[in-house]
C-alpha atoms as a printed R data frame, in Angstrom:
    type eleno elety resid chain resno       x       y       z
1   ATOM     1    CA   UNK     A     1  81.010 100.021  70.498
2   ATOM     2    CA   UNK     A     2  82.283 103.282  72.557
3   ATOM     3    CA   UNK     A     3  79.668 105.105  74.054
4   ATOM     4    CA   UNK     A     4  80.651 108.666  74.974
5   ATOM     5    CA   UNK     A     5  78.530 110.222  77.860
6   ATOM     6    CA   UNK     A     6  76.302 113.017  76.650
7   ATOM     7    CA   UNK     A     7  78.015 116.679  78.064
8   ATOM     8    CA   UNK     A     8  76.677 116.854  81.932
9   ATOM     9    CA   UNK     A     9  74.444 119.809  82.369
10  ATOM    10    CA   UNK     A    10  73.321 120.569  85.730
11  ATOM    11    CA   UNK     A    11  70.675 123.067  85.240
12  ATOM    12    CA   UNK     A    12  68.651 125.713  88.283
13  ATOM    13    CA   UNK     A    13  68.751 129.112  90.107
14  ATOM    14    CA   UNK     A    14  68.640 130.538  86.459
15  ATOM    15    CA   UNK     A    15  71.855 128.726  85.636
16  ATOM    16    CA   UNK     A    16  73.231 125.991  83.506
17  ATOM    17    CA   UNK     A    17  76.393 124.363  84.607
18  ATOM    18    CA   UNK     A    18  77.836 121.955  81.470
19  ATOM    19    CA   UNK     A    19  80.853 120.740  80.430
20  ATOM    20    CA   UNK     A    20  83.755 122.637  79.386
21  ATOM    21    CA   UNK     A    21  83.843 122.887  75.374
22  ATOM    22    CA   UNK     A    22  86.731 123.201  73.036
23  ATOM    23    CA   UNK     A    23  84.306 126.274  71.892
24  ATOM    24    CA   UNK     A    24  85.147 127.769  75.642
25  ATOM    25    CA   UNK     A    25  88.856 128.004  75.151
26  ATOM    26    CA   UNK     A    26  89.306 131.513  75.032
27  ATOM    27    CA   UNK     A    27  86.931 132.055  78.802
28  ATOM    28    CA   UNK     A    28  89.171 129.604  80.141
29  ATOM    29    CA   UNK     A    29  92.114 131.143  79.495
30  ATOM    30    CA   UNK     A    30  90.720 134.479  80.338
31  ATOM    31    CA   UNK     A    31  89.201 132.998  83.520
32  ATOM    32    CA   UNK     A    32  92.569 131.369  85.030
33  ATOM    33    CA   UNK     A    33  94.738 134.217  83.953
34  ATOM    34    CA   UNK     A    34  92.572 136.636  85.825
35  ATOM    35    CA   UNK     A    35  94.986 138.873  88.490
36  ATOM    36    CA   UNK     A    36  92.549 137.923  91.415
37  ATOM    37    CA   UNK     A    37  92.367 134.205  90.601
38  ATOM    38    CA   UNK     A    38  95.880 134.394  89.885
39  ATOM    39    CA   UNK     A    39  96.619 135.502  92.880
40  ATOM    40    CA   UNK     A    40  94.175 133.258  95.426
41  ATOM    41    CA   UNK     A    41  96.280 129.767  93.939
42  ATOM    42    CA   UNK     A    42  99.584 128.923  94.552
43  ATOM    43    CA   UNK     A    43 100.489 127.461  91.540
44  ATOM    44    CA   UNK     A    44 102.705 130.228  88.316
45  ATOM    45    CA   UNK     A    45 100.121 131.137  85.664
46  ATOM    46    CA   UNK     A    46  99.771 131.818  82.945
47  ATOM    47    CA   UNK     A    47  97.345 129.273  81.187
48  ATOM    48    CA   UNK     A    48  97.819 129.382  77.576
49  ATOM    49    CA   UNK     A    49  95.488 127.194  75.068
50  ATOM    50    CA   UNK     A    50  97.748 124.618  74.609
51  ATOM    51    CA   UNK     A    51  97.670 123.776  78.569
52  ATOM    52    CA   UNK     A    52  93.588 124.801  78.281
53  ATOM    53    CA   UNK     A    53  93.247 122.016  76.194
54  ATOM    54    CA   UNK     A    54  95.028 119.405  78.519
55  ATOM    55    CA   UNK     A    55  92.726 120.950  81.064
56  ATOM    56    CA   UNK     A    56  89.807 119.759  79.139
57  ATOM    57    CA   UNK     A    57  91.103 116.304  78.272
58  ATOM    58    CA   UNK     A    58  91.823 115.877  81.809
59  ATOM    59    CA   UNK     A    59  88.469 117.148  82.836
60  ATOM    60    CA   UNK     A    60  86.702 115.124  80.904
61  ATOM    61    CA   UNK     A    61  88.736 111.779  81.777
62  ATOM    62    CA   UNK     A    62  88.398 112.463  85.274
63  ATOM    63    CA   UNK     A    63  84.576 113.173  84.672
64  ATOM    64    CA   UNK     A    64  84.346 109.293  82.859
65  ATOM    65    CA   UNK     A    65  85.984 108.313  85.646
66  ATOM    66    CA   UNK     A    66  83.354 109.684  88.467
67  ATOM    67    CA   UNK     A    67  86.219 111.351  90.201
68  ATOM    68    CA   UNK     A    68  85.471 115.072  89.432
69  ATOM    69    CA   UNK     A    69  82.266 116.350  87.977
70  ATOM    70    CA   UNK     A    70  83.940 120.061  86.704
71  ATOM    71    CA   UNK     A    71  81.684 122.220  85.074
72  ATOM    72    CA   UNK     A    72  81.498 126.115  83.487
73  ATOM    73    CA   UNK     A    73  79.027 128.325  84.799
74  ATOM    74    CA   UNK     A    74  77.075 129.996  82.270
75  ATOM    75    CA   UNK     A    75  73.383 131.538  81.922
76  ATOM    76    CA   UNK     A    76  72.665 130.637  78.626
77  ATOM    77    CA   UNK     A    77  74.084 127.283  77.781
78  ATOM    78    CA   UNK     A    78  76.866 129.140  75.370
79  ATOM    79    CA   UNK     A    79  79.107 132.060  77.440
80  ATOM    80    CA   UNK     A    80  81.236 130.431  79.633
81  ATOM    81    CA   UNK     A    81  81.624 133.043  82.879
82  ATOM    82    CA   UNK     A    82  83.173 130.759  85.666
83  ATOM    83    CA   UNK     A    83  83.870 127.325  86.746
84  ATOM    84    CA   UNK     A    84  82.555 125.220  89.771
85  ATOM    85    CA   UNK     A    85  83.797 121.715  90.568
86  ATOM    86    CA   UNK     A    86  83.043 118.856  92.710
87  ATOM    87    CA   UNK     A    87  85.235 116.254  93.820
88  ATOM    88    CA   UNK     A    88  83.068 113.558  94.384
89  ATOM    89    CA   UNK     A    89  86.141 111.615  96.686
90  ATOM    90    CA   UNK     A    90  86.374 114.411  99.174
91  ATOM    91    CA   UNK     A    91  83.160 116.082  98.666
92  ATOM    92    CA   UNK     A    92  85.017 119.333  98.064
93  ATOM    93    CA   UNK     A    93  83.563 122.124  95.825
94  ATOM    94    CA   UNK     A    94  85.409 124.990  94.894
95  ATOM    95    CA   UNK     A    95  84.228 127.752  92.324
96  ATOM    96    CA   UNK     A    96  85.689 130.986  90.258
97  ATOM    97    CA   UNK     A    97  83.971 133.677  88.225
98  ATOM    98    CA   UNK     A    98  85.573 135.816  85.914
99  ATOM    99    CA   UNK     A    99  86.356 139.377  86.723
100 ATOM   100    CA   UNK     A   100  83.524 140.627  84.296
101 ATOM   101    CA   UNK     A   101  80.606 138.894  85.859
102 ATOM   102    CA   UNK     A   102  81.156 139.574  89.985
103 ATOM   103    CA   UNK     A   103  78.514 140.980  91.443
104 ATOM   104    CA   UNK     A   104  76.015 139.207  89.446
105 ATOM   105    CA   UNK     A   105  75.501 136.385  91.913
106 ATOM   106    CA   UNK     A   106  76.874 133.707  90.046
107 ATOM   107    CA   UNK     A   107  78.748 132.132  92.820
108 ATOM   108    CA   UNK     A   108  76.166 131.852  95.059
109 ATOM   109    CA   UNK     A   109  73.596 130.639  92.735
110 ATOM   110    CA   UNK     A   110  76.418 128.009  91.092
111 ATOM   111    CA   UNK     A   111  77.462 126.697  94.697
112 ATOM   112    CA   UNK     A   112  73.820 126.240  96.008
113 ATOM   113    CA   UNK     A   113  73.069 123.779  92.544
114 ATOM   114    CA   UNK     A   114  76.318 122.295  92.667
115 ATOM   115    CA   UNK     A   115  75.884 121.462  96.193
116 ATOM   116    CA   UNK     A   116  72.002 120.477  95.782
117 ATOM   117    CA   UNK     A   117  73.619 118.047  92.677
118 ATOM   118    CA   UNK     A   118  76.293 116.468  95.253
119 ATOM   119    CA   UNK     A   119  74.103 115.876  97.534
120 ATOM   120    CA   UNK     A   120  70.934 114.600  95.420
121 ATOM   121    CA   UNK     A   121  72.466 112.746  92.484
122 ATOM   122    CA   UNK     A   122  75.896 111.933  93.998
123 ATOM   123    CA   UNK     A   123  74.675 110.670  97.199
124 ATOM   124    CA   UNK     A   124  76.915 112.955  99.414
125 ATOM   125    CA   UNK     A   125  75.782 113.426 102.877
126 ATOM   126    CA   UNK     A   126  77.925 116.453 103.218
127 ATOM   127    CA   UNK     A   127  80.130 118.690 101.021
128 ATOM   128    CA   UNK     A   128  83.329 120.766 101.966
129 ATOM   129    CA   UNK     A   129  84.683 124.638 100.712
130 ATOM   130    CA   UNK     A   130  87.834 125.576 102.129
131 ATOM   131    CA   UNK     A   131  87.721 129.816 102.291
132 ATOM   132    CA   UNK     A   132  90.802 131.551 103.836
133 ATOM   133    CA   UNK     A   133  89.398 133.523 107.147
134 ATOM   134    CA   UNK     A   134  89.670 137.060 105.656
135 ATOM   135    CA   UNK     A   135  88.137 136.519 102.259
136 ATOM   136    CA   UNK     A   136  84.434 138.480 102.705
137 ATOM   137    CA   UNK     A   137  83.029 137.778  99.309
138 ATOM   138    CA   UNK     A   138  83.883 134.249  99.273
139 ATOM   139    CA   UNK     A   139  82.327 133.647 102.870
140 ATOM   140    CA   UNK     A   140  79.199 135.712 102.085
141 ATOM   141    CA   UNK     A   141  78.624 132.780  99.316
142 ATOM   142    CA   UNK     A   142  79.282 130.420 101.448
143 ATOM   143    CA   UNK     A   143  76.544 131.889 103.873
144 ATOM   144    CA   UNK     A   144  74.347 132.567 101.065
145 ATOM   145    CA   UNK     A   145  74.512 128.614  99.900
146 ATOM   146    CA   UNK     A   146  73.634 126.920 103.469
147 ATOM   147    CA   UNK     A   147  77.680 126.425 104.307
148 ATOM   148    CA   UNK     A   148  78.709 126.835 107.925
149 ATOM   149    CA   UNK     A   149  82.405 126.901 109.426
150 ATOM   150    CA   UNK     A   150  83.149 123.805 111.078
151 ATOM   151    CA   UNK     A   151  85.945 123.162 113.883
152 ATOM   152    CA   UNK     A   152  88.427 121.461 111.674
153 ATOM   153    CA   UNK     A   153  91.846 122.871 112.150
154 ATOM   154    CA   UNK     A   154  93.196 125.524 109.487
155 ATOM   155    CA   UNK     A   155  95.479 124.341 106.434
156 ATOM   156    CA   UNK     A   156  98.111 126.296 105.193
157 ATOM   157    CA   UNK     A   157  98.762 126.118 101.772
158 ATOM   158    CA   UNK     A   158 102.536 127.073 101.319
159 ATOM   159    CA   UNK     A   159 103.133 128.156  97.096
160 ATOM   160    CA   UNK     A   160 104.726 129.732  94.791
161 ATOM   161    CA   UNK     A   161 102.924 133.184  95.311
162 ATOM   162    CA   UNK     A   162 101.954 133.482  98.540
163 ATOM   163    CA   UNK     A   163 100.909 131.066 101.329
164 ATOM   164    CA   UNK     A   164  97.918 131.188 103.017
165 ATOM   165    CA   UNK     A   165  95.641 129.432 105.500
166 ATOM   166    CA   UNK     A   166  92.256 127.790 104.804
167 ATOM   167    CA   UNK     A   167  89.139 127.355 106.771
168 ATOM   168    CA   UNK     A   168  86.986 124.583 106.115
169 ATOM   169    CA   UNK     A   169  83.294 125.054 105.506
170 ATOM   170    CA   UNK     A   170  80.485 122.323 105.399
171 ATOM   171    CA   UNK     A   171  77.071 121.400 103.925
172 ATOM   172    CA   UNK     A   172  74.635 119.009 105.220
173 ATOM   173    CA   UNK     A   173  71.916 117.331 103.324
174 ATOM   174    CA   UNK     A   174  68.976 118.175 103.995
């Protein structure tokens, strides 16, 4: 008999982060065609539901396979507003919210439970975000979560777009 995993929630700070549903379709298109997003990844755009939907399937194969843990960030179980994921390999987390919810925290308050999951229920002694050097916003939530720069050298990131150069960030556990 197949057992499917029930939908991971992760759930804190006023959040819940869950699984991506076939329901969220539409926010994830929305989400990864957004003009800033867009423009922080190297890779063309845009995302259309036919490649959402492979994003899903992959999601959730990589998820049965305890590789990524890759959840939406929502308030209320049903709106999907962003997406935060762990790499449970690398200890990497990386996050987006849509343009309609900045400002609302949601970043910080999704990277401090992600990171509190990696390190609690994952076992992770330490988790990674990569930030380029002139990105405020993104290094005030790093700040805000517990992160601190670390001495690694910079990566550049050569793309389609743009390249740029990333600094590497770390968490502890407590």
């Amino acid at each position: 008999m197949d057992e499917t995993p029930p939908p991971r929630r992760v759930r804190g700070n006023g959040l819940v982060l869950r699984e991506w549903a076939d329901g969220d379709l539409d926010a994830l298109v929305a989400l990864l065609d957004d003009p800033v997003v867009a423009h922080r990844t190297p890779l063309p755009s845009p995302f259309d539901l036919a490649a959402a939907r492979r994003y899903l399937d992959d999601a959730r194969k990589a998820g049965r396979s305890g590789e990524r843990v890759q959840l939406a960030i929502t308030t209320d179980g049903l709106e999907a507003k962003g997406e935060v994921r762990l790499n449970r390999l690398l200890g990497t987390i990386s996050y987006v919210v849509g343009a309609g919810y900045r400002g609302q925290g949601l970043a910080s308050r999704a990277l401090q439970l992600m990171t509190r999951y990696a390190h609690a229920e994952c076992g992770l002694p330490r988790t990674l975000l990569e930030i380029e050097p002139d990105n405020q916003a993104s290094i005030a939530v790093a700040r805000s979560a517990g992160y601190r720069p670390t001495d690694a050298p910079a990566t550049v990131v050569e793309g389609d777009r743009r390249s740029f150069t990333l600094l590497t960030w770390t968490h502890t556990a407590p």
